[in-house]
N, CA, C and O atoms as a Tripos MOL2 file, in Angstrom:
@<TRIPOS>MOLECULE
protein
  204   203    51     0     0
PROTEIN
NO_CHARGES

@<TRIPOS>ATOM
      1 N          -5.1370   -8.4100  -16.0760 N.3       1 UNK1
      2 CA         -6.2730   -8.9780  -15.3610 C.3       1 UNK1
      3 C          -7.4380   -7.9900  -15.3880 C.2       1 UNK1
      4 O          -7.1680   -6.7900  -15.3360 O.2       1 UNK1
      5 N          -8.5670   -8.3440  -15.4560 N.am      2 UNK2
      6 CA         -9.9020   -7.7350  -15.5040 C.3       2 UNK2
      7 C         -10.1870   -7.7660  -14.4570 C.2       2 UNK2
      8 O         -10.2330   -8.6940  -13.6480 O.2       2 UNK2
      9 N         -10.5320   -6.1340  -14.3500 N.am      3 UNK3
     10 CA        -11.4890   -6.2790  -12.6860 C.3       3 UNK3
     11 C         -12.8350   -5.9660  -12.9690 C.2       3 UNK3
     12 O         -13.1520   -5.0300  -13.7020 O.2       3 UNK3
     13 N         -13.8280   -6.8970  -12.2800 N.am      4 UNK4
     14 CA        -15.0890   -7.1560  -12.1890 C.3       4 UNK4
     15 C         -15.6800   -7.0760  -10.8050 C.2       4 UNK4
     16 O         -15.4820   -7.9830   -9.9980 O.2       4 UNK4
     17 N         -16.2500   -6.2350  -10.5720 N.am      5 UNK5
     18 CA        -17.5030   -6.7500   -9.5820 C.3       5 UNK5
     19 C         -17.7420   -7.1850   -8.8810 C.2       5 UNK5
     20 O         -18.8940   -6.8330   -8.6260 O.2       5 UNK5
     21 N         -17.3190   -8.0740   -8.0030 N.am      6 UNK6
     22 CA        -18.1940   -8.8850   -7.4350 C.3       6 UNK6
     23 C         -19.8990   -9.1210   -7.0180 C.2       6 UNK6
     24 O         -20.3250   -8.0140   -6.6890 O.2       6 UNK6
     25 N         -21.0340  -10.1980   -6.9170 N.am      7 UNK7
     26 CA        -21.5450  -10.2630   -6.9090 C.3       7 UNK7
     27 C         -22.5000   -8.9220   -5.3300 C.2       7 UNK7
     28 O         -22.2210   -9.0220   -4.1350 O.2       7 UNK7
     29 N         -23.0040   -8.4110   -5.6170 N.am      8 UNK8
     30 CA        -23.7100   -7.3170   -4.2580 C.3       8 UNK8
     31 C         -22.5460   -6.1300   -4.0520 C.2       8 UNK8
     32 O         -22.6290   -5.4190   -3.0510 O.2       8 UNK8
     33 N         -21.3240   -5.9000   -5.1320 N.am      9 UNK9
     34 CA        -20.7550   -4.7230   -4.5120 C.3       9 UNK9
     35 C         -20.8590   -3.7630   -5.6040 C.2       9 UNK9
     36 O         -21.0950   -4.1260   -6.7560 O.2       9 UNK9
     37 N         -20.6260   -2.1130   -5.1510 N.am     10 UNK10
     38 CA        -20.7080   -1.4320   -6.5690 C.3      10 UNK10
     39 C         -19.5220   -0.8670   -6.5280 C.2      10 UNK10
     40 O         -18.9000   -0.7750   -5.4700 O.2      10 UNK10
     41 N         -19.0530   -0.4070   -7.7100 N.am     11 UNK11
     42 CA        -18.0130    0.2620   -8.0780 C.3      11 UNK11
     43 C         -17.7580    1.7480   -8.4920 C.2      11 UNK11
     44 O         -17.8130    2.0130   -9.6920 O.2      11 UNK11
     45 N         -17.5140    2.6190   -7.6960 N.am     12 UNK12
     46 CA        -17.2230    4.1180   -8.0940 C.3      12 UNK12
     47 C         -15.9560    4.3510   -8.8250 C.2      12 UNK12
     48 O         -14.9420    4.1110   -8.1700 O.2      12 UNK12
     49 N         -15.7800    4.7950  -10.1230 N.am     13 UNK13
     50 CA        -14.5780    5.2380  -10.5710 C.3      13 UNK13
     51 C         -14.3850    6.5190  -10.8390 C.2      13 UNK13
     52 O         -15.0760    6.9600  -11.7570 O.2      13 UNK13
     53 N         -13.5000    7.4090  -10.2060 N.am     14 UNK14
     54 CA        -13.2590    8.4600  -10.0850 C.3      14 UNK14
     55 C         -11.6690    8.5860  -10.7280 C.2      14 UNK14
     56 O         -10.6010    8.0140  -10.5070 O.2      14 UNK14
     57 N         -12.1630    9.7220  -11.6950 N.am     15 UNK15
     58 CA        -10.9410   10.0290  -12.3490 C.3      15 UNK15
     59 C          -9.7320   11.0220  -11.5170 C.2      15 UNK15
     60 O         -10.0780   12.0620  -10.9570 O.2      15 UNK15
     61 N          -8.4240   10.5920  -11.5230 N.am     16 UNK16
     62 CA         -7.4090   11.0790  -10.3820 C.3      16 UNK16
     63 C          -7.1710   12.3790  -11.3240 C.2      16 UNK16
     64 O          -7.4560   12.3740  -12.5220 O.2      16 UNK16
     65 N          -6.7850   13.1520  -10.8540 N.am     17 UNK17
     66 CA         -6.3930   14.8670  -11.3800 C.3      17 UNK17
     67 C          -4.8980   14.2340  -12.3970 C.2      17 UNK17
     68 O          -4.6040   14.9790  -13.3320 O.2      17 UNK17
     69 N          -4.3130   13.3870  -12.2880 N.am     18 UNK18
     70 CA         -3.0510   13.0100  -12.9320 C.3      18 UNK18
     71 C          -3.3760   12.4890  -14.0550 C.2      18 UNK18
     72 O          -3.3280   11.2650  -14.1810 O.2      18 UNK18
     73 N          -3.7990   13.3590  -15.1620 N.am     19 UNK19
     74 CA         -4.4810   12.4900  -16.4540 C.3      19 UNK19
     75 C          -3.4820   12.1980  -16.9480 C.2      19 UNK19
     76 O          -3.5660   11.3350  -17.8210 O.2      19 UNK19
     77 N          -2.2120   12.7170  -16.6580 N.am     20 UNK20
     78 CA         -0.8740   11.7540  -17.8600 C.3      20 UNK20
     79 C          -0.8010   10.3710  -17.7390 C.2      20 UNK20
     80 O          -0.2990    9.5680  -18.5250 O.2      20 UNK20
     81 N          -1.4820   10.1270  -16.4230 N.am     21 UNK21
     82 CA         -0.9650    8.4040  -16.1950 C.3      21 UNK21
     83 C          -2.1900    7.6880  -16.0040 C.2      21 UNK21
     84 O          -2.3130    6.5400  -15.5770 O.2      21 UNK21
     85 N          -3.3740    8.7470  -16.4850 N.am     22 UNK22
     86 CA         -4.9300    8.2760  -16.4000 C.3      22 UNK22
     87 C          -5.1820    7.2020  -15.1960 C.2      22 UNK22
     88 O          -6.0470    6.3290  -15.2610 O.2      22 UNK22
     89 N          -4.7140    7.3030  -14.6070 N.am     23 UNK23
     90 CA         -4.7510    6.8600  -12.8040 C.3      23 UNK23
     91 C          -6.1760    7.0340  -12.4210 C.2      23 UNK23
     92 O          -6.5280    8.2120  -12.4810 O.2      23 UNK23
     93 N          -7.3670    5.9560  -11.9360 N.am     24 UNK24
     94 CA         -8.7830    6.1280  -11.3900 C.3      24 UNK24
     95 C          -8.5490    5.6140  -10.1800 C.2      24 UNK24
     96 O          -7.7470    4.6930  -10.0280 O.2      24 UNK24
     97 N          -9.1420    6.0890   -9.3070 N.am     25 UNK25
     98 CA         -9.4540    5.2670   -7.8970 C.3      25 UNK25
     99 C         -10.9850    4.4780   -7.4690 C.2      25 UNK25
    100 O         -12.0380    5.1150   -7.4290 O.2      25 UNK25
    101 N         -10.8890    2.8930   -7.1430 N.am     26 UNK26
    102 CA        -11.9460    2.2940   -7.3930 C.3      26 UNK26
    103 C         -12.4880    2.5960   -5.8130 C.2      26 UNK26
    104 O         -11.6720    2.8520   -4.9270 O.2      26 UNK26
    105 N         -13.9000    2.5430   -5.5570 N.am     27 UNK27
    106 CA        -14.2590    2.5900   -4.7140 C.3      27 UNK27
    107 C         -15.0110    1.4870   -4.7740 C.2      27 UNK27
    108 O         -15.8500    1.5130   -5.6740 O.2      27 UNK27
    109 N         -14.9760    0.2110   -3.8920 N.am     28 UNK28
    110 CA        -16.1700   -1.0500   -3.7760 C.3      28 UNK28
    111 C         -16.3080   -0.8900   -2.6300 C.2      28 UNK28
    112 O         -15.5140   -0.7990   -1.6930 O.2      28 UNK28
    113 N         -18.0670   -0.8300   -2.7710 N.am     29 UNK29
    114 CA        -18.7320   -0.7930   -1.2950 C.3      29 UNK29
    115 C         -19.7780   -2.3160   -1.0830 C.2      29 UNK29
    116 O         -20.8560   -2.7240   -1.5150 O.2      29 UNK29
    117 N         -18.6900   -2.8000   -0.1460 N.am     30 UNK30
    118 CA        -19.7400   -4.4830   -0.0670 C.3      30 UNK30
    119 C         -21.0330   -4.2840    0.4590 C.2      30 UNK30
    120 O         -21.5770   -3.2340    0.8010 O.2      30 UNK30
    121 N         -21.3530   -5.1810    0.4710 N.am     31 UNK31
    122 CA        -23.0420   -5.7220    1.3110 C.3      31 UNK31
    123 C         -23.2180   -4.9000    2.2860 C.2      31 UNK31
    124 O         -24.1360   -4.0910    2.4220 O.2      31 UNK31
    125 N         -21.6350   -5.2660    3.5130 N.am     32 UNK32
    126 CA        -22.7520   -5.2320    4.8410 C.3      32 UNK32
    127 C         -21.6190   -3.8030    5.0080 C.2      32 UNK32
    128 O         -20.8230   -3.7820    5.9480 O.2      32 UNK32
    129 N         -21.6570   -3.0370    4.3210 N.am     33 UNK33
    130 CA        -20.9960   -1.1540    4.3000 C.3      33 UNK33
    131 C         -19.4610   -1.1820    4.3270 C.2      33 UNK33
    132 O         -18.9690   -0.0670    4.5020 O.2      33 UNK33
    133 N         -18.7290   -2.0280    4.2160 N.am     34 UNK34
    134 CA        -17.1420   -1.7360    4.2950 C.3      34 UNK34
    135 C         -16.9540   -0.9990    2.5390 C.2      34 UNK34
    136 O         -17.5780   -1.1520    1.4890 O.2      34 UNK34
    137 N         -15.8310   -0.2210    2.9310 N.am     35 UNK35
    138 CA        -15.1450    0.0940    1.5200 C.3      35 UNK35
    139 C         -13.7620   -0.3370    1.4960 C.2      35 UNK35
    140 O         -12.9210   -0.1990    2.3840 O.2      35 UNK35
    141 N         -13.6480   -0.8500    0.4170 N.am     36 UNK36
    142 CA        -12.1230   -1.3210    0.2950 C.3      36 UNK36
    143 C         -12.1470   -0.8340   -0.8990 C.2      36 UNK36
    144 O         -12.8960   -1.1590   -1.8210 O.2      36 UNK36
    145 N         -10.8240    0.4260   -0.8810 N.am     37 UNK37
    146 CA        -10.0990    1.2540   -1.8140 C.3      37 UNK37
    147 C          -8.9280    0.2940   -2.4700 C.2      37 UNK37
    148 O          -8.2570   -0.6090   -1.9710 O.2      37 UNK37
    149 N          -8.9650    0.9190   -3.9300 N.am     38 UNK38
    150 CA         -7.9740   -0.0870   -4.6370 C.3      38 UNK38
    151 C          -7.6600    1.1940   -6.0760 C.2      38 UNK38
    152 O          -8.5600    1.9010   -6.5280 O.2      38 UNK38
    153 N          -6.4650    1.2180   -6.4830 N.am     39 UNK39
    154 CA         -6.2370    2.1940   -7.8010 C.3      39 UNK39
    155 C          -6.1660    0.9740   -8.9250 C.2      39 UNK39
    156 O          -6.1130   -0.2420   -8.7410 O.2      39 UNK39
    157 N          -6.1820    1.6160   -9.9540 N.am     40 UNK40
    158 CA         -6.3630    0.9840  -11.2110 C.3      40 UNK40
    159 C          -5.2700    1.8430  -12.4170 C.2      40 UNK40
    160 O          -4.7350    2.9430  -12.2780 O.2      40 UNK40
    161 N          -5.1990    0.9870  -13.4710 N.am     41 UNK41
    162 CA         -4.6510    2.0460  -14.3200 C.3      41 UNK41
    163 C          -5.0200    1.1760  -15.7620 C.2      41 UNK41
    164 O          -5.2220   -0.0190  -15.5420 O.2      41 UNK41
    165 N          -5.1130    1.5060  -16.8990 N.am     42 UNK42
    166 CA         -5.4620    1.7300  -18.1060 C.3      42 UNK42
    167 C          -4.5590    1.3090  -18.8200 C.2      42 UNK42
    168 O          -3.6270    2.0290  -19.1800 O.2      42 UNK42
    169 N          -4.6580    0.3070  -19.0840 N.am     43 UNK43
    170 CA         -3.7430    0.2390  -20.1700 C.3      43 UNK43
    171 C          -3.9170    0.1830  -21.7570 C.2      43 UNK43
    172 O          -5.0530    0.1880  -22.2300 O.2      43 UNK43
    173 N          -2.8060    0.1300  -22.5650 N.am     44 UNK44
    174 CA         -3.2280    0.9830  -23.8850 C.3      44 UNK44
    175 C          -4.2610   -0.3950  -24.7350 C.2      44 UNK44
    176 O          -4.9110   -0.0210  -25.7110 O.2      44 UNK44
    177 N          -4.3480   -1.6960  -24.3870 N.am     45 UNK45
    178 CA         -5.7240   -1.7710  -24.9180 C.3      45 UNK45
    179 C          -6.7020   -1.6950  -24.2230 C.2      45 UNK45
    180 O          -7.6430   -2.4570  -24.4470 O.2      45 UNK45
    181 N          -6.7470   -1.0200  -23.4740 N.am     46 UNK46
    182 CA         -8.1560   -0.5340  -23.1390 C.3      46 UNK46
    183 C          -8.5980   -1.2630  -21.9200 C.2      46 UNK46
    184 O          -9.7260   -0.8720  -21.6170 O.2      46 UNK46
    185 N          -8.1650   -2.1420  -21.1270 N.am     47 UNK47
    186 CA         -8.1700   -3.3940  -20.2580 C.3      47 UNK47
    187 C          -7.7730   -2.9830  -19.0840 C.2      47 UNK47
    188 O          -6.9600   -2.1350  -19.4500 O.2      47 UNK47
    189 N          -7.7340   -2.9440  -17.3830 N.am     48 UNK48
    190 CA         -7.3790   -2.5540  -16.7730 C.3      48 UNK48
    191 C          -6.9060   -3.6460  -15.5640 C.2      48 UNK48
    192 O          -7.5530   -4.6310  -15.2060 O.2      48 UNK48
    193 N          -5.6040   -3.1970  -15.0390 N.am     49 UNK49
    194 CA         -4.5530   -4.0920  -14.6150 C.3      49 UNK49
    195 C          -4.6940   -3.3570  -12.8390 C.2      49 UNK49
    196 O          -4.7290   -2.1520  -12.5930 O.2      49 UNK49
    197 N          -4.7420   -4.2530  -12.0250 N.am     50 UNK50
    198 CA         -4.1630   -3.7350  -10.6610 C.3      50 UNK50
    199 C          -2.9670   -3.1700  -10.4150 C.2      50 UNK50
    200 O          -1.9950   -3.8370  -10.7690 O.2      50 UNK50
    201 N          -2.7620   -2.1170   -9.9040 N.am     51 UNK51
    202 CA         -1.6900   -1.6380   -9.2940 C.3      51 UNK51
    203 C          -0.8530   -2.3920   -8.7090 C.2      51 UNK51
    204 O           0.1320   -1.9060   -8.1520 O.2      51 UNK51
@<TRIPOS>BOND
     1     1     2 1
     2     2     3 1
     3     3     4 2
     4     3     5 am
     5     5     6 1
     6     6     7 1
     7     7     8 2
     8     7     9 am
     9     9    10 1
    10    10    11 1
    11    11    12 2
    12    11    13 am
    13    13    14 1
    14    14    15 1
    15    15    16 2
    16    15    17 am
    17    17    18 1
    18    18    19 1
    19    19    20 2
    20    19    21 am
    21    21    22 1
    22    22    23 1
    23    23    24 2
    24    23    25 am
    25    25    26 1
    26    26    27 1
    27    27    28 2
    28    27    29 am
    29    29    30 1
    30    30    31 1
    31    31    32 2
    32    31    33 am
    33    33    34 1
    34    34    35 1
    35    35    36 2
    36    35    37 am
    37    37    38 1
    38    38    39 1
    39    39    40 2
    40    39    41 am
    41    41    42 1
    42    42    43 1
    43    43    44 2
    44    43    45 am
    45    45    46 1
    46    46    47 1
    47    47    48 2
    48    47    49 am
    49    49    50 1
    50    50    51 1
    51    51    52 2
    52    51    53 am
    53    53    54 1
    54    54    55 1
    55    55    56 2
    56    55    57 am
    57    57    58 1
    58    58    59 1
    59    59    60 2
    60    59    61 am
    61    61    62 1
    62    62    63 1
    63    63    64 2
    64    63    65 am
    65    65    66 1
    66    66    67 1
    67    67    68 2
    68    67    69 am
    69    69    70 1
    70    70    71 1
    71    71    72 2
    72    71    73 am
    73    73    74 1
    74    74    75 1
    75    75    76 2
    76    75    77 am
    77    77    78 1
    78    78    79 1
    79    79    80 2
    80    79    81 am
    81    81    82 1
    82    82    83 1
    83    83    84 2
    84    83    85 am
    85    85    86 1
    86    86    87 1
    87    87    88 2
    88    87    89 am
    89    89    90 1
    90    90    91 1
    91    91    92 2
    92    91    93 am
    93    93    94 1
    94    94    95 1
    95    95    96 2
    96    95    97 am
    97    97    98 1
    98    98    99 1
    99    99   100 2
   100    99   101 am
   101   101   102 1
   102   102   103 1
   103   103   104 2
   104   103   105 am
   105   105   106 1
   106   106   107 1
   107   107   108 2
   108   107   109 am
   109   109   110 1
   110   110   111 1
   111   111   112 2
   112   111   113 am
   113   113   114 1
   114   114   115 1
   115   115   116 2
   116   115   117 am
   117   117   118 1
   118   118   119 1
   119   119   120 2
   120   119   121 am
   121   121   122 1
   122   122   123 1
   123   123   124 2
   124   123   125 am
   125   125   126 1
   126   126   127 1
   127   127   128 2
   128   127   129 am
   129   129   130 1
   130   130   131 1
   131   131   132 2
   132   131   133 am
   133   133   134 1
   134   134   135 1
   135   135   136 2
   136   135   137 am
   137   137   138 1
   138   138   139 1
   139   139   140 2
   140   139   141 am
   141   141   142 1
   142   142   143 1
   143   143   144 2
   144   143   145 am
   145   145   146 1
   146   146   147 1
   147   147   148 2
   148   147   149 am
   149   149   150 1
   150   150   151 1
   151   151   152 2
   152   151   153 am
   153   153   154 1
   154   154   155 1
   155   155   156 2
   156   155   157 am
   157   157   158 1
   158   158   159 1
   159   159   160 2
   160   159   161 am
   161   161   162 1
   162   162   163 1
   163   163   164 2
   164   163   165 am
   165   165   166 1
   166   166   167 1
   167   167   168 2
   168   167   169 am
   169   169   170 1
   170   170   171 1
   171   171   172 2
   172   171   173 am
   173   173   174 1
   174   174   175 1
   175   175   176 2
   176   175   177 am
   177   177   178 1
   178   178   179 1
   179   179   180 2
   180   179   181 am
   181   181   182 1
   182   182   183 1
   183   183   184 2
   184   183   185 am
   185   185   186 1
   186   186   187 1
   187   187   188 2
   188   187   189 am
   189   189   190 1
   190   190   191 1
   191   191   192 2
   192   191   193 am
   193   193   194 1
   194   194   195 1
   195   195   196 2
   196   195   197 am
   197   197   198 1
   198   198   199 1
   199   199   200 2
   200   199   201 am
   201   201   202 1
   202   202   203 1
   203   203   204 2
@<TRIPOS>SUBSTRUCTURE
     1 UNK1         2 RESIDUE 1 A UNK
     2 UNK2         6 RESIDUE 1 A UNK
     3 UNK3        10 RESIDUE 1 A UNK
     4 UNK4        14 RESIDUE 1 A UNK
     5 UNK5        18 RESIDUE 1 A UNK
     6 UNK6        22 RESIDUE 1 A UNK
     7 UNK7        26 RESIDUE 1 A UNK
     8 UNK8        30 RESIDUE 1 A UNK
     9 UNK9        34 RESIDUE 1 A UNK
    10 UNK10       38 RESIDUE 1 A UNK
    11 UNK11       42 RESIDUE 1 A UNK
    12 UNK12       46 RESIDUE 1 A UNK
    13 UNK13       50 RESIDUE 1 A UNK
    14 UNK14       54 RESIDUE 1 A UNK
    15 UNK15       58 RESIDUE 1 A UNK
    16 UNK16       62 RESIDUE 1 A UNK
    17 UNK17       66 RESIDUE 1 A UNK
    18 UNK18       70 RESIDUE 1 A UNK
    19 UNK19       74 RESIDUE 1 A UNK
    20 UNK20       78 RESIDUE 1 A UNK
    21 UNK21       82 RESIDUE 1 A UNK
    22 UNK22       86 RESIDUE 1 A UNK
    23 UNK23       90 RESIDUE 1 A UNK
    24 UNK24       94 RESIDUE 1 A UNK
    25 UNK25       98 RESIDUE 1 A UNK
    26 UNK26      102 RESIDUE 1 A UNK
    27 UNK27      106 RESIDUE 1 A UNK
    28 UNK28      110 RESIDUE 1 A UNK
    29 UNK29      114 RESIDUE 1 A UNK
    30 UNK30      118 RESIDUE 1 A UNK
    31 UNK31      122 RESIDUE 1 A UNK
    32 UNK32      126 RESIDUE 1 A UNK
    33 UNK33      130 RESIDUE 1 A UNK
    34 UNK34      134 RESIDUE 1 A UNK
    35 UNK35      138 RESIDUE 1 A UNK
    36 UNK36      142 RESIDUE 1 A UNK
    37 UNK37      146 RESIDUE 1 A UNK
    38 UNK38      150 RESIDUE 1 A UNK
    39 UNK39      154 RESIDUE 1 A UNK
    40 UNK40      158 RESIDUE 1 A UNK
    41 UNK41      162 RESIDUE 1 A UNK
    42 UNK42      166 RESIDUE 1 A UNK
    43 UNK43      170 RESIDUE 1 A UNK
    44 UNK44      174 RESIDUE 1 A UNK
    45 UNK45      178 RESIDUE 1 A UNK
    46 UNK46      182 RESIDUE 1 A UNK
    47 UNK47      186 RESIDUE 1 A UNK
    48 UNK48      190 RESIDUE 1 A UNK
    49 UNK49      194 RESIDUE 1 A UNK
    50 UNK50      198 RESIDUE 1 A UNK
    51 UNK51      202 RESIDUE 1 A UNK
């Protein structure tokens, strides 16, 4: 599954110190200031799948 965006939020991707498992942590910050944290991971085509 592709993660996208949603419409008014942005996305910080920060690379995790664990590069063997290239592990990022997403940061989306909505409209009205909440953050809802979510990890991600990479997979080998290049596409990224929810945890």
């Amino acid at each position: 599954m592709s993660i996208t965006p949603s419409p008014g939020e942005h996305w910080v991707y920060r690379k995790n110190d664990r590069a063997a498992s290239q592990e990022v942590e997403v940061l989306a910050i909505t409209t009205d200031g909440r953050k809802q944290r979510c990890d991600i991971r990479f997979v080998e085509d290049s596409r990224t799948e929810t945890v």
